[in-house]
C-alpha positions in Angstrom: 148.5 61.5 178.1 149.7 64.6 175.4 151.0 67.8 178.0 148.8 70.6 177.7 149.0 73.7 175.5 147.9 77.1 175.9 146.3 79.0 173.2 148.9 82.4 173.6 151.7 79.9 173.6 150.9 78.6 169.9 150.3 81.8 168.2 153.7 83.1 169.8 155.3 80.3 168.2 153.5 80.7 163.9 154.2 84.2 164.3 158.2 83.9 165.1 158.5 81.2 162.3 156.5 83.7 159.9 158.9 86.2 160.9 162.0 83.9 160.0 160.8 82.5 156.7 160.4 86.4 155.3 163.9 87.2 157.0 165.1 84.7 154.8 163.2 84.2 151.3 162.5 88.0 151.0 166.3 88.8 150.6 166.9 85.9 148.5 164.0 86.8 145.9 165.1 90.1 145.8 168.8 89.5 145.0 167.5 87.1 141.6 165.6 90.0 140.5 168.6 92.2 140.6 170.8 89.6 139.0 168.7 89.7 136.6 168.7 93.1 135.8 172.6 93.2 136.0 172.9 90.0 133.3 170.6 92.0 130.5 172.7 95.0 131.1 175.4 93.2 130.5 174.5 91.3 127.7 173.2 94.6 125.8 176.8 96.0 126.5 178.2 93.0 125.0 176.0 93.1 122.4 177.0 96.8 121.6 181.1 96.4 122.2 180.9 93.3 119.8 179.9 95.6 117.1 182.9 97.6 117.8 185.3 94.8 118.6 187.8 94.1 115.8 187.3 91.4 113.1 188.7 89.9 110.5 187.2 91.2 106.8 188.8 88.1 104.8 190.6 85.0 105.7 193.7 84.7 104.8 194.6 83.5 101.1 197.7 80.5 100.7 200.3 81.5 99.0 202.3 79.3 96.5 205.8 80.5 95.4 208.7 78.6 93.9 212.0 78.8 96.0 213.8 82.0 95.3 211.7 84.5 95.1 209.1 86.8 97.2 205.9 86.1 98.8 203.6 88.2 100.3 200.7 87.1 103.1 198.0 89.5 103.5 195.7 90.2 107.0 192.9 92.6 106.8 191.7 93.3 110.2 188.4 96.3 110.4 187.3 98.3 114.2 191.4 98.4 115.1 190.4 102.1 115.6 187.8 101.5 118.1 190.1 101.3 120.8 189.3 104.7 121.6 185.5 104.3 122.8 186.7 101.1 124.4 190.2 102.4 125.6 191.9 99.6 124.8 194.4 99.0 122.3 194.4 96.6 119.9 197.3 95.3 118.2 198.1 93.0 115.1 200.9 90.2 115.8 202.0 87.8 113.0 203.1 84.7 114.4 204.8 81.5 112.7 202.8 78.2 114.3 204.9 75.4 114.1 207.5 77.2 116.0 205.5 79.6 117.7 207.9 82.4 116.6 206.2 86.1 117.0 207.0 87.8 113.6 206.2 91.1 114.5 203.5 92.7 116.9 201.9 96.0 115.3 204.2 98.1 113.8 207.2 96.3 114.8 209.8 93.4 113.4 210.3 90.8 116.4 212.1 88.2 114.1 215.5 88.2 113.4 215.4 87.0 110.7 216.7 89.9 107.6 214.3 88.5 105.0 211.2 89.4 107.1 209.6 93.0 107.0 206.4 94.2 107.4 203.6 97.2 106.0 200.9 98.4 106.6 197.2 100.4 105.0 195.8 102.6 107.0 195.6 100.2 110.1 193.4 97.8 108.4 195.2 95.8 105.8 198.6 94.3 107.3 201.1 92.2 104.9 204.1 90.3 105.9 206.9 90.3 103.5 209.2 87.4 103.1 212.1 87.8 100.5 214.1 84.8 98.9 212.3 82.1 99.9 213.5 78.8 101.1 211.6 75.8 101.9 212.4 76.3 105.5 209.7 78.9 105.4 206.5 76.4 104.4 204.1 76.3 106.8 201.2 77.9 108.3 201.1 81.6 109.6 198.7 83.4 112.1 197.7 86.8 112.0 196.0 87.7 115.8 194.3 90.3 117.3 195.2 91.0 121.2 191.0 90.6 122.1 189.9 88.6 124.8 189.5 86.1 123.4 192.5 86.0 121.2 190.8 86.3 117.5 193.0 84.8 114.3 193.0 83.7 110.9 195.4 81.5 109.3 197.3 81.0 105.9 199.6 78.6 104.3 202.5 79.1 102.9 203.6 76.8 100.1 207.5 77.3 98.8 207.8 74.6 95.3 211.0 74.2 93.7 211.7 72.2 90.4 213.1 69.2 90.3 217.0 69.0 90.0 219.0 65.5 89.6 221.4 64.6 91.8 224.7 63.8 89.9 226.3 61.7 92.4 223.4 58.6 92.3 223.0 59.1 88.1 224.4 57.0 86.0 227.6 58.4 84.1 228.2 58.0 80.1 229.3 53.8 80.2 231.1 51.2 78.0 230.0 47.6 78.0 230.8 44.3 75.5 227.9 43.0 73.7 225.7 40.8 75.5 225.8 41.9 78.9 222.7 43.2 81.4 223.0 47.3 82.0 221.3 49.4 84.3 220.9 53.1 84.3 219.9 54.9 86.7 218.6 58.3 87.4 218.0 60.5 90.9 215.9 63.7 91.1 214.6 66.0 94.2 212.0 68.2 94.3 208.8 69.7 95.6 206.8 68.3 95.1 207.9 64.7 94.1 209.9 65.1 90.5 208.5 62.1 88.1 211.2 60.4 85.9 211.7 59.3 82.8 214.0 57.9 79.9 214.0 57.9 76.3 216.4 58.0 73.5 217.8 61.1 72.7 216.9 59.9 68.6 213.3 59.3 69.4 213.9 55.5 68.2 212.2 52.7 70.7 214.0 50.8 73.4 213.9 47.7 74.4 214.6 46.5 77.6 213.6 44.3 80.7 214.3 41.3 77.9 211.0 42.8 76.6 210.5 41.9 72.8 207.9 45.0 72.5 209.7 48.1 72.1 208.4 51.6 74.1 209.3 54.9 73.6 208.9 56.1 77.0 210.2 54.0 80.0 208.6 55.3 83.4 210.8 55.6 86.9 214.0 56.3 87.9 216.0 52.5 86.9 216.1 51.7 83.4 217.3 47.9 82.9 218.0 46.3 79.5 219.1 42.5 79.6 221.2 41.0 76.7 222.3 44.6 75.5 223.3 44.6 71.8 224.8 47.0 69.6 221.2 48.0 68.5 221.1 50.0 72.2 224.0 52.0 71.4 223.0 55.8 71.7 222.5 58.2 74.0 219.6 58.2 76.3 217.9 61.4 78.1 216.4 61.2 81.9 214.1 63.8 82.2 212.3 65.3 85.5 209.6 67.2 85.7 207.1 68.4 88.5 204.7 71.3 87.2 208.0 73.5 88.3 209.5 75.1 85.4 211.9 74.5 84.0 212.1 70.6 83.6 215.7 69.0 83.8 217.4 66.1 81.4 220.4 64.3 81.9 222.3 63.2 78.8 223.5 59.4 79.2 225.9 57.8 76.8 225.7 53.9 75.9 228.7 52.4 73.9 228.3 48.9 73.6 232.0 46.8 72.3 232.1 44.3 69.2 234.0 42.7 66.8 234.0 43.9 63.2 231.4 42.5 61.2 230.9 43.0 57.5 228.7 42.8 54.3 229.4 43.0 50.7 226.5 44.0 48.3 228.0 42.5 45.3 230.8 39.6 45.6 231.2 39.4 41.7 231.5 42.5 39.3 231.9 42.7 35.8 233.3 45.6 34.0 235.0 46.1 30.0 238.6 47.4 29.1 238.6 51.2 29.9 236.0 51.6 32.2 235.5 52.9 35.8 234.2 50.6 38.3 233.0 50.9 41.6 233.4 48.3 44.4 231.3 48.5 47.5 231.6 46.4 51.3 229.4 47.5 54.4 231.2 47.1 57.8 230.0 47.4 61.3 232.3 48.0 64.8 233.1 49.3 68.1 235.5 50.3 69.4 235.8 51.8 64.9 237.6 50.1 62.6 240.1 50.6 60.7 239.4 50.1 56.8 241.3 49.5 53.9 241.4 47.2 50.2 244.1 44.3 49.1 244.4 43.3 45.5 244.8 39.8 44.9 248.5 39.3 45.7 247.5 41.1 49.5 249.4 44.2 48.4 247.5 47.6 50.4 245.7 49.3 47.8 246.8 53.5 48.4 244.4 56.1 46.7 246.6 57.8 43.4 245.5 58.2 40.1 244.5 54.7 39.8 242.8 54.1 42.6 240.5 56.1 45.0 239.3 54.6 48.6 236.4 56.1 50.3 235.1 55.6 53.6 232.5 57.4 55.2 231.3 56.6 58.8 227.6 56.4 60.7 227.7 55.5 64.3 229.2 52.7 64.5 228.3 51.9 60.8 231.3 52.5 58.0 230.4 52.3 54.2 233.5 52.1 51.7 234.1 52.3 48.2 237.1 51.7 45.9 236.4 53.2 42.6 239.2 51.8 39.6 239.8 53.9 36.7 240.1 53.6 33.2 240.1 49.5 34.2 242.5 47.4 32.4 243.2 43.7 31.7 245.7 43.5 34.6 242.8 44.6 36.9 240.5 41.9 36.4 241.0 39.5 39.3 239.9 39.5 43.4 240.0 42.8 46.0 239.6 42.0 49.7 238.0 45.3 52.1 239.3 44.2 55.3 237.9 45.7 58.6 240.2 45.6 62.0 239.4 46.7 65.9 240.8 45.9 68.8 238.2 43.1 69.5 238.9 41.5 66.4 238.9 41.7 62.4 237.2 40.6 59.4 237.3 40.3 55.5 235.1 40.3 52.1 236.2 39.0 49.1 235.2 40.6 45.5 235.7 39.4 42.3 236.1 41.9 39.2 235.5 39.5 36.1 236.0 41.1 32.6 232.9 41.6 30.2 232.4 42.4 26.6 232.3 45.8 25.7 229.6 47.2 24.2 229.2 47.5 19.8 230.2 51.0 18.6 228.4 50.0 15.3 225.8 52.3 14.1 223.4 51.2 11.2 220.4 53.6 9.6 217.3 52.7 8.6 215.4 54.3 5.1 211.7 53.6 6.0 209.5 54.3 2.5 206.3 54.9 2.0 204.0 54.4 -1.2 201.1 56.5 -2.2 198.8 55.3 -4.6 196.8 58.1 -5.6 193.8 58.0 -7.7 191.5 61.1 -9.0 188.2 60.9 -11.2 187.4 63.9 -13.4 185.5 64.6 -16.9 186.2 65.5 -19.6 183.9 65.2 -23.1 181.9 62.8 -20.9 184.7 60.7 -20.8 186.3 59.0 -17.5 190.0 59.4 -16.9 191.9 56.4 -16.4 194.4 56.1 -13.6 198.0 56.3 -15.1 201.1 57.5 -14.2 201.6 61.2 -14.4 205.5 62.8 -14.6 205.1 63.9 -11.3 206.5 60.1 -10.1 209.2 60.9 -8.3 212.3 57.7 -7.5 212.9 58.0 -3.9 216.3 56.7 -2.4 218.6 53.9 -4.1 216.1 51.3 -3.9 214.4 52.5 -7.0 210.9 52.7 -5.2 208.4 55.1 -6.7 206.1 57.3 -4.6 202.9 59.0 -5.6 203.3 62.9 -3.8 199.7 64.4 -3.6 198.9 68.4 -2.5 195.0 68.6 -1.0 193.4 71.9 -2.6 190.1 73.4 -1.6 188.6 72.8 -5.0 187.2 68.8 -4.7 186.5 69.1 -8.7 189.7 69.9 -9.5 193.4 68.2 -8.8 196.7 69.2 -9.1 199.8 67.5 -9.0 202.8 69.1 -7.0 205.6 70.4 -9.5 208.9 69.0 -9.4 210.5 72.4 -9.9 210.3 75.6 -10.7 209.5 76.2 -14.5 212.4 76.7 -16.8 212.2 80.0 -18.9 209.3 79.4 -21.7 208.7 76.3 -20.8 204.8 76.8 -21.7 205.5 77.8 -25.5 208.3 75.3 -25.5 205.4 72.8 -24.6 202.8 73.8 -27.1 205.8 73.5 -29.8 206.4 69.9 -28.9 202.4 69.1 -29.2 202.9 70.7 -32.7 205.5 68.8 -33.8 204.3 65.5 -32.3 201.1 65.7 -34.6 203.1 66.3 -37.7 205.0 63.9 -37.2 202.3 61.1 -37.0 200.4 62.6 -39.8 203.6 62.2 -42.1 204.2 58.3 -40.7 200.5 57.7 -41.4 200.9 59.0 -44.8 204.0 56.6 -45.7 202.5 54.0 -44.5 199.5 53.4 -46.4 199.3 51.7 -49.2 199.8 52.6 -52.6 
C-alpha cells in the first residue's frame, strides 16, 4: 500500500524544481547570446584590421646569374605604414632557408657576410643585394613580415657558371706506333652539367670504336679509336658547352710512329741531249725523314749548278724533286730518292733513258689556186669566145697560170685588173702598133698573090 501524500506537499515540491531549472538555464542562455555578440564584433574588427594588415603586392621573381657577378632579389610589401592605427610595428626580415640565416631585419645588415647589403623605396619595395656571386649562394630566400601569423614570399636564387675542363683528368698531346688502341679523354664541370664533345681540329671525319663509318662529331667525354693508323694523325678539339658563355676547347695532339714509306710517279723517264728534266718520288713518315738522291754508282747527289734537290713537306707527307740541267750522255742511267727515320728506311729506283731529239727541219708549203674566169659580152651581134687575155699572170716557179678577176658594179661590163701602172703614151703607142700591124698584112697579102 503507496504512503499518502498531501496536496500542499506536492505543489511545494514543482515549484522548488521550477525555481532551480530557471536558476540554471536562464544564465546559461543568456551568456550564448552575449558570446554571440562578442564573436561578430570580433569578426567585423578582423575583417577591418585585415584590410590594414600588411601584404605582399608581388611574389618574388627567381633570379638567374652566372658566378661572378651581382644579383639583386626584390620584396614589395604594401600597409607597412599602418602600424600607426594598429600600433604595432611591422618589420621586413630577409632570411636565407636552408640555413635559416636572418639577412637583415628592416633597416639593418644581420649577416656577416661583406657581399650582402640591403635598400630600400619608401618602405614598400625592399631589395637584397648580393655582390660577386658564388654558387654557395643558390638557394631559396624568404622575405617576412613580423604579423601574426608570420606572412612570406619566397624566391630562388640560381648562380650558373660555364663549363671549365679540368686539366688534370684530360688527356695531354700523345705519341703512339701504328697499330695500337688510343683513348682520349676529356673532363669538364659546370652548372649546369657541361656536354662534351670531340672533333678534328681540320673538320675531316674520324673514325674510331673500329667503326668503318666515319662521324664528324663524337659525343661524351672518352673518345676511343682501335687499330690507330697514321690516317688519325692530327689534332683533335674537346669542346664544352652549357648555355654558359663562353664555351671552352681543349686542343689534343695525336702523333702516330711509322716507318718510311714511299712512291714514285714515274720509274722510267726519257729525256734528249741538252735538256732539263725533272724526277719526282712521294714519301711518307713519322717521326720525318730524312731525304736525299744517289746516282747510279750510290754517290749523294748535292744541289750546284748541275743539279737542284727539292723537298717540300705536308704533315707527315714529303714530295721531292731533282731537276738535271742541260742533261748529257753521261746522265742517262738510274737515280735512287732514299727516305730514312728512326723506325726505319726505304728506296725508289728511277731510270733516265735517252730519247731522240726532236727535227729542227722546217719545210714551206706554196698552196696555188686557179681561176678560170669566163665573161659573155656583144659586140656586132657577135659572141666573144673565151681566150686568154694578157692579164695571165705566172705565179711561183712551178709555172702555174692564174686567172685574177676584179668584181665591178657594172654586170654588162668587165674589166680585167692591170698588171701595172701605164708606161708614158702607152695609149698612142698602142694605136701605132694596130697601124702598123694592118700594113703590114695588106703588103704580105699583096706579095702573095698570084701573078
Amino acid at each position: 500500500m503507496w504512503p499518502h501524500r498531501s496536496p500542499g506537499r506536492s505543489w511545494r515540491t514543482s515549484f522548488v524544481l521550477i525555481f532551480i531549472v530557471q536558476l540554471i538555464f536562464i544564465p546559461l542562455l543568456a551568456t550564448g547570446r552575449r558570446a554571440r555578440n562578442v564573436e561578430t564584433v570580433k569578426s567585423v574588427e578582423e575583417f577591418n584590421n585585415e584590410a590594414l594588415m600588411p601584404r605582399f603586392a608581388e611574389p618574388i621573381q627567381n633570379v638567374t646569374v652566372t658566378i661572378g657577378r651581382d644579383a639583386l632579389l626584390a620584396c614589395v610589401v604594401d600597409n607597412l605604414r599602418n602600424y600607426k592605427a594598429l600600433r604595432v610595428l611591422w618589420q621586413v626580415a630577409w632570411v636565407r632557408v636552408d640555413t635559416q640565416t636572418i639577412l637583415s631585419i628592416h633597416h639593418n645588415v644581420i649577416t656577416q657576410n661583406p657581399r650582402i647589403s640591403l635598400s630600400y623605396n619608401d618602405h614598400r619595395s625592399w631589395y637584397l643585394h648580393i655582390k660577386n656571386v658564388q654558387e654557395a649562394d643558390r638557394g631559396w630566400y624568404m622575405c617576412q613580415v613580423n604579423t601574426d601569423p608570420m606572412r612570406s614570399r619566397k624566391g630562388y636564387l640560381q648562380v650558373v657558371v660555364p663549363p671549365s675542363i679540368v686539366d688534370k683528368e684530360t688527356s695531354t698531346d700523345l705519341v703512339v706506333r701504328e697499330t695500337v688502341n688510343v683513348t682520349l679523354t676529356c673532363k669538364a664541370v659546370g652548372y649546369p652539367e657541361p656536354y662534351v664533345m670531340w672533333r678534328r681540329e681540320d673538320g675531316d671525319d674520324i673514325f674510331y670504336n673500329g667503326e668503318n663509318v666515319p662521324v664528324n662529331v663524337v659525343d661524351g667525354e672518352v673518345l676511343h679509336i682501335t687499330k690507330v693508323s697514321r690516317l688519325h694523325m692530327g689534332a683533335y678539339l674537346c669542346i664544352a658547352s652549357n648555355g654558359v658563355p663562353p664555351s671552352i676547347s681543349k686542343r689534343v695532339e695525336l702523333r702516330v710512329q711509322f716507318p718510311p714509306m714511299l712512291s714514285i710517279p714515274n720509274q722510267l723517264e726519257g729525256a734528249y741531249i741538252g735538256q732539263d728534266v725533272s724526277l719526282e718520288c712521294h714519301t711518307e713518315a713519322y717521326p720525318t725523314s730524312i731525304n736525299y738522291w744517289t746516282t747510279e754508282s750510290g754517290d749523294m747527289i748535292v744541289s750546284g749548278d748541275k743539279y737542284e734537290a727539292v723537298s717540300v713537306d705536308n704533315g707527315y707527307n714529303k714530295y721531292m724533286m731533282l731537276k738535271i740541267r742541260s742533261v748529257s750522255s753521261t746522265d742517262f742511267g738510274s737515280y735512287q730518292c732514299v727516305a730514312k727515320n728512326s723506325l726505319g728506311e726505304t728506296d725508289g729506283l728511277i731510270k733516265l733513258d735517252e730519247i731522240p731529239a726532236p727535227s729542227t727541219t722546217t719545210t714551206s708549203t706554196v698552196i696555188t689556186t686557179t681561176t678560170n674566169v669566163k665573161k659573155k659580152g656583144r659586140l656586132n651581134n657577135k659572141q666573144w669566145r673565151d681566150r686568154p687575155s694578157d692579164n695571165l699572170v705566172p705565179q711561183g716557179d712551178h709555172g702555174t697560170s692564174e686567172w685574177r678577176e676584179t668584181a665591178g658594179d657594172d654586170d654588162d661590163g668587165y674589166t680585167l685588173p692591170s698588171l701595172g701602172p701605164p708606161r708614158d703614151g702607152g695609149d698612142s703607142l698602142m694605136r701605132k702598133s694596130s697601124i702598123f700591124d694592118v700594113m703590114l698584112v695588106i703588103c704580105l697579102a699583096i706579095t702573095l698573090q698570084p701573078r
